[in-house]
C-alpha positions, 0 to 999 in steps of 0.5 A: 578436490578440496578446492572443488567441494569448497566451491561446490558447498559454496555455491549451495550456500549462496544460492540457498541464501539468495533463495532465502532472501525473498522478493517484495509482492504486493499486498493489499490493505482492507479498511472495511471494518465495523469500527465506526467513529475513531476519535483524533489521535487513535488512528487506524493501525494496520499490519501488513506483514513482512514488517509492512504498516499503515497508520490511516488518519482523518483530516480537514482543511480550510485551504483552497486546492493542491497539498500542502495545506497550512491547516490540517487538523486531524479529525474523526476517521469513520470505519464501517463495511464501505471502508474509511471516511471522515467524519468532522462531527455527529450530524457530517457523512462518513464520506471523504467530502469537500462539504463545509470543512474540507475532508483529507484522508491521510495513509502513512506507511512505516516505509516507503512504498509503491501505490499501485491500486486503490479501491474507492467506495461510496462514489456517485457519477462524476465524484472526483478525487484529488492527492498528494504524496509526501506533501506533493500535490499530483495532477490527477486528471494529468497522470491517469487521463481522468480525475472522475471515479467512475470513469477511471482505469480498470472497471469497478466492483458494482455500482458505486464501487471503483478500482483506480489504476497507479500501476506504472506511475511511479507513486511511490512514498511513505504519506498519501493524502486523498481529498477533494475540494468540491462539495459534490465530490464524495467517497470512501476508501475501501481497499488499498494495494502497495508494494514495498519499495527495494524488497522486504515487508507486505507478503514475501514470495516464497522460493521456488521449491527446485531452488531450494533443493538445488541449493541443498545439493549443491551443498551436501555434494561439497561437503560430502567430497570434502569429507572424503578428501578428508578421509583420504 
């Protein structure tokens, strides 16, 4: 009897412990923001919970195409209801652009995660995006088919707004950098969806309320048994 409510409280434990241990679910990062300039070296800092985090930074380079760049210095980052942009002085547009000094949106996560969409704004017909993650430049026209913002996955959120699809391509890192080389090329970065890689942070999943219950029971029927074998 005694081996037989240990086993049981046992069970009740473990399984309210695996119940406990939530699974990582995708949160999204809002960047719309009545902010405006933010000099170098204040950044954007944003919570995500769950011990999720994302620092946003703006750049600009002078090199030619494809990360990593030798020349990256950090800039004004623009914030207002459109999202995040990069604004190198007072007259420049607070799009992400290729026009006179090249612009890079750099997000830099507190641990690593899995791009899975990402909300651009700001963008006219045939404006392209070019990135890299963790210093490695991707092929955007190669990994999604297509590298022009209006015409990528998933439709989009009015007329110059555009939802890109990552999900199943394997983004996953700690530093992505958006940029483009091309002086008609413009956007901003509205919103930004992630999961964190091997679970924990951005928005636990609660456990199912059964679970719970059932771990519970499990748990007081052995205790309950014992006390009685005790007794006896």
């Amino acid at each position: 009897m005694k081996t037989i409510s240990r086993s049981l409280a046992a069970a009740g434990i473990a399984l309210l412990g695996w119940v406990g241990a939530a699974e990582a679910a995708p949160v999204t990062a809002n960047f719309i923001g009545s902010t405006g300039v933010i000099f170098p070296g204040v950044g954007l800092d944003l919570d995500l919970g769950g011990g999720l985090s994302v620092r946003v930074t703006a750049h600009t380079h002078s090199d030619g195409a494809g990360a990593p760049f030798d020349s990256v210095v950090e800039t004004n980052l623009h914030r207002d209801g459109e999202g995040v942009g990069v604004q190198d002085n007072n007259a420049d547009s607070p799009d992400l652009d290729g026009s006179g000094t090249r612009d890079l949106l750099r997000f830099t996560f507190n641990k690593s995660v899995t791009l899975l969409t990402v909300l651009f704004e700001n963008a006219e017909n045939n404006d392209e995006f070019d990135m890299s993650v963790d210093d490695v430049d991707l092929n955007i026209s190669a990994l999604l088919g297509n590298d022009d913002i209006d015409d990528l996955p998933e439709g989009g959120f009015g007329d110059d707004s555009n939802l890109a699809d990552f999900t199943g391509d394997g983004l996953v890192g700690t530093v992505f950098d958006f940029y483009t080389d091309d002086v008609g090329d413009a956007y901003r970065i509205r919103a930004m969806t992630v999961e964190a890689v091997g679970g924990g942070g951005g928005g636990d999943v609660p456990a199912p309320p059964a679970l719970l219950l059932l771990g519970l029971g499990l748990a007081g029927l052995g205790l309950a048994l014992g006390k009685k074998g005790w007794q006896k």
